[in-house]
Rosetta silent file (secondary structure, phi, psi, omega in degrees, C-alpha in Angstrom):
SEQUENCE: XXXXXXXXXXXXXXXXXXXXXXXXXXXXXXXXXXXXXXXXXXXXXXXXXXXXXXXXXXXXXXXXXXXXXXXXXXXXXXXXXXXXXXXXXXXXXXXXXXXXXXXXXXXXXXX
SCORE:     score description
SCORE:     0.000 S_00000001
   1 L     0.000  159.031 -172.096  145.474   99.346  -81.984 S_00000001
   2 E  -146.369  122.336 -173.657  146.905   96.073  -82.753 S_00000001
   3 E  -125.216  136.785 -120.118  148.564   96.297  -86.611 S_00000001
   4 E  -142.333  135.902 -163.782  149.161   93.455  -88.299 S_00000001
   5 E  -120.729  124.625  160.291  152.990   93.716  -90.748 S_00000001
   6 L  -117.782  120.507 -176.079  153.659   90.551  -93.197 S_00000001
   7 L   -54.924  155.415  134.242  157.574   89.707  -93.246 S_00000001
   8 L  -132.360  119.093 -167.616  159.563   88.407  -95.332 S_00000001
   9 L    86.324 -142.649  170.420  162.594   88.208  -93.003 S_00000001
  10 L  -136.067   36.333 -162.478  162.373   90.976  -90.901 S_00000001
  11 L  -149.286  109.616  174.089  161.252   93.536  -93.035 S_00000001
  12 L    18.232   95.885  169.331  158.061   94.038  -94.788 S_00000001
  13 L   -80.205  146.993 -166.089  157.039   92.069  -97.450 S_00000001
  14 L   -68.733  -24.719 -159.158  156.241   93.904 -100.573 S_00000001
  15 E  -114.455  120.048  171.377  153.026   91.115 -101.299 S_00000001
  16 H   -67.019  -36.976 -173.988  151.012   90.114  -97.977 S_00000001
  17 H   -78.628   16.476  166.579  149.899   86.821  -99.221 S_00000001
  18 H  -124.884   -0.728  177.155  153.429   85.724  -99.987 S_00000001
  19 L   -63.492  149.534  177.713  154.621   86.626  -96.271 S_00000001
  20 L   -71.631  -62.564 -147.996  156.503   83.810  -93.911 S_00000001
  21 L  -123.914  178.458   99.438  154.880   85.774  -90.429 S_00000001
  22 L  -102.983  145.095  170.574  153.305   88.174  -89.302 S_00000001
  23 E   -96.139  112.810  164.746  154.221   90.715  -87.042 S_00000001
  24 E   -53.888  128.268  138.193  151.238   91.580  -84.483 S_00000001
  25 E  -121.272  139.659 -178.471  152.082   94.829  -82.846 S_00000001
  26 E   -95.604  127.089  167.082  150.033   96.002  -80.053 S_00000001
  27 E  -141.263 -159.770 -137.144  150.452   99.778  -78.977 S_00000001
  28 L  -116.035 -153.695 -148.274  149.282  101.770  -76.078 S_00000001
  29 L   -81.782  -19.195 -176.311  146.894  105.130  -76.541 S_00000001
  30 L   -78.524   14.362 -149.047  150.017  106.915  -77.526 S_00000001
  31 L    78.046  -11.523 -163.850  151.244  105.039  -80.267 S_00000001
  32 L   -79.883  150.082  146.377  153.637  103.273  -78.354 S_00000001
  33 E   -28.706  112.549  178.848  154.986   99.808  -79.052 S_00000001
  34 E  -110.968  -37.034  163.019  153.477   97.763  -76.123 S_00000001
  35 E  -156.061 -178.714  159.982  154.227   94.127  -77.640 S_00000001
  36 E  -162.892  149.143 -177.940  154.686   92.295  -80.821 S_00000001
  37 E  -118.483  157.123  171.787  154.303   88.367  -81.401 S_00000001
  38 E  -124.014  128.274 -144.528  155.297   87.159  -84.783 S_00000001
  39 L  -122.902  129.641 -178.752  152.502   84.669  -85.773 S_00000001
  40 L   -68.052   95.419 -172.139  152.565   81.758  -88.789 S_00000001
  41 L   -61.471 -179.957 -176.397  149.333   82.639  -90.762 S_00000001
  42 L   -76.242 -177.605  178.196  146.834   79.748  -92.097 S_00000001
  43 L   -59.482  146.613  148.110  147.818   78.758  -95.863 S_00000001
  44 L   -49.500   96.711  173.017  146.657   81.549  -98.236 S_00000001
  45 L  -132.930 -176.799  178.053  144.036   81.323 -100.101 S_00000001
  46 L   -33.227   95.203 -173.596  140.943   83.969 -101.175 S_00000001
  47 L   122.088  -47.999 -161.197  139.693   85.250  -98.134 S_00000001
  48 L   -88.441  -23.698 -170.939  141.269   83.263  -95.264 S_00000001
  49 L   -98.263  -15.322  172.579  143.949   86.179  -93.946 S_00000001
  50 H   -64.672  -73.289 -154.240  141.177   89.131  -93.283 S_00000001
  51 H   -63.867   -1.224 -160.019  139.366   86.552  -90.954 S_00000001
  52 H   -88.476  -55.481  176.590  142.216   84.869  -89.587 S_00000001
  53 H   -47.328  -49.343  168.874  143.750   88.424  -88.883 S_00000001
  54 H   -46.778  -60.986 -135.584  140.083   89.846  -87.619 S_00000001
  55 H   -82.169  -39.496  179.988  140.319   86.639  -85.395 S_00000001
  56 L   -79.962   -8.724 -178.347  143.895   87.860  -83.908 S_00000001
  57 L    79.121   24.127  142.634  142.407   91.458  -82.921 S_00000001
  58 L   -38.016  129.021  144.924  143.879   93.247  -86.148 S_00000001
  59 L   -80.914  -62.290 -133.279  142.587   97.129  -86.283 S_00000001
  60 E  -132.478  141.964  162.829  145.131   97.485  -88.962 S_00000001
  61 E  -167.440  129.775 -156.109  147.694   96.186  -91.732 S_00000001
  62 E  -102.522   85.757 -174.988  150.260   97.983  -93.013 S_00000001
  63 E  -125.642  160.460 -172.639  151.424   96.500  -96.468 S_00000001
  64 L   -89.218  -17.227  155.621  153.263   97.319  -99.507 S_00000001
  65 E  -132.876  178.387  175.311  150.722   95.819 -101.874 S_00000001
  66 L   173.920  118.244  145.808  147.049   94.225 -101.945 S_00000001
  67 L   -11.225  126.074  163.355  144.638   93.508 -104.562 S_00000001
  68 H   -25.361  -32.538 -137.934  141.048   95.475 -104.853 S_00000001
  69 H  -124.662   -5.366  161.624  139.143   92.456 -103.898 S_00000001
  70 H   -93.966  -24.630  154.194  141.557   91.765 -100.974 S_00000001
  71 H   -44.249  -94.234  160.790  141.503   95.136  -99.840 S_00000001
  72 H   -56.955   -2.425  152.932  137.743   94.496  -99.378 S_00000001
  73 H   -98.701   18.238  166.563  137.474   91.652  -97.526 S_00000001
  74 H  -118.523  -12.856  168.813  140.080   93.446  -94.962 S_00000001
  75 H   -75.438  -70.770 -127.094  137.164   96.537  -94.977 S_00000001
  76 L   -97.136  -34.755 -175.497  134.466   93.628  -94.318 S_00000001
  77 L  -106.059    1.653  157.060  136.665   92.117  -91.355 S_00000001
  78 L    94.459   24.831 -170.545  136.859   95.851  -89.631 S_00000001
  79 L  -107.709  123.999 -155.938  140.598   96.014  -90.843 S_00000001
  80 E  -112.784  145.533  163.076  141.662   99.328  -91.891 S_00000001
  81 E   -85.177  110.509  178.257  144.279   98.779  -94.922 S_00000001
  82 E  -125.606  119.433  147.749  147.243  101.060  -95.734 S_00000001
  83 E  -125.063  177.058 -149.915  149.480  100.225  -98.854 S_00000001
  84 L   102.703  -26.409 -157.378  152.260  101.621 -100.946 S_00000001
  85 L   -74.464  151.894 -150.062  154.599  101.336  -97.266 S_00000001
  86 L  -102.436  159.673 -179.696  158.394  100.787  -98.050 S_00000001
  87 L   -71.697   78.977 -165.739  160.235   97.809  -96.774 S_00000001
  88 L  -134.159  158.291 -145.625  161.209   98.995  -93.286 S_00000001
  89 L   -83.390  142.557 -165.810  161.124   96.745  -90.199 S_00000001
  90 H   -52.476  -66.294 -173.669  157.497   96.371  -88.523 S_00000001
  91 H   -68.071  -39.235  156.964  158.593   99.185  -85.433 S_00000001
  92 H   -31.870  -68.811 -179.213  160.059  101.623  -88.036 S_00000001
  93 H   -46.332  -67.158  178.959  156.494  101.287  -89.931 S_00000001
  94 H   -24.306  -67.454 -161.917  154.414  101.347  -86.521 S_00000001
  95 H   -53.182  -43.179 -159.726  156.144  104.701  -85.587 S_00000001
  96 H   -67.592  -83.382  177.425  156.273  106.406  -88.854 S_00000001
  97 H    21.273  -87.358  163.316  152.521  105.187  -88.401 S_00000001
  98 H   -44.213  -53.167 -154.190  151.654  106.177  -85.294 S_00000001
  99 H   -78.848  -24.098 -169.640  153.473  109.370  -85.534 S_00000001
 100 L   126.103  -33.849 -137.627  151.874  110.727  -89.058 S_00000001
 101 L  -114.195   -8.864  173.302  154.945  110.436  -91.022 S_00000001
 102 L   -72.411  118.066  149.685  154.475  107.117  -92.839 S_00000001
 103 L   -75.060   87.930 -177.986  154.468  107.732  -96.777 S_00000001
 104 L   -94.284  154.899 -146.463  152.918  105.517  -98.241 S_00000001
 105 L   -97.429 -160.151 -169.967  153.932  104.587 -102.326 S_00000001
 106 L   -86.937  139.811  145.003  152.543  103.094 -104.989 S_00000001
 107 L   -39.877   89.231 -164.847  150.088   99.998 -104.441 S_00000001
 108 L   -66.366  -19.443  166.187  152.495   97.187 -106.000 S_00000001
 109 L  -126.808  150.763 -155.309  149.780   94.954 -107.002 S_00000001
 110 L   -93.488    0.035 -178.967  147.471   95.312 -109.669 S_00000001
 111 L   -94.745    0.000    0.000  144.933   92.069 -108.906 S_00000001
């Protein structure tokens, strides 16, 4: 899996499309942390962060909010979505991830 986190900082950002980075993390069959790059997306606009992410070998992206219509265009680019996840540092997230134990919240945005 390769799961794709967008920062503010070094900690989750609650909005992906208002993130600094991303954190790639790559992990092995086990869940484990294998690497993580932190990568300067393209500009935002409608559209442009599914394929850009699809294009980086995203499985996955693990955010604390995301629109309906962004949601599907991360479905459309093979990207499985999870949101609602609390502001905890990209390998915190992975594990609880990986392991089962990630809770995810409420879906903070309503577009």
């Amino acid at each position: 899996m390769k799961i794709a986190i967008p920062l503010a900082g070094e900690k989750l950002s609650m909005h992906f499309g208002h993130c600094d980075t991303f954190a790639l993390i790559d992990t092995d069959e086990n869940g484990t942390v294998v690497k993580r790059s932190d990568e300067t997306p393209p500009p935002h606009e409608p559209g442009v962060l599914p394929a850009w992410l699809n294009s980086q070998g995203a499985t996955h992206i693990i955010a604390g909010g995301m629109g309906s219509r962004a949601q599907n265009l991360f479905a459309a680019n093979d990207i499985q979505v999870i949101v609602g996840a609390p502001s905890n540092t990209p390998e915190e997230l992975v594990s609880m991830f990986t392991s089962g134990t990630l809770v995810s919240g409420s879906n903070i945005c309503d577009h």
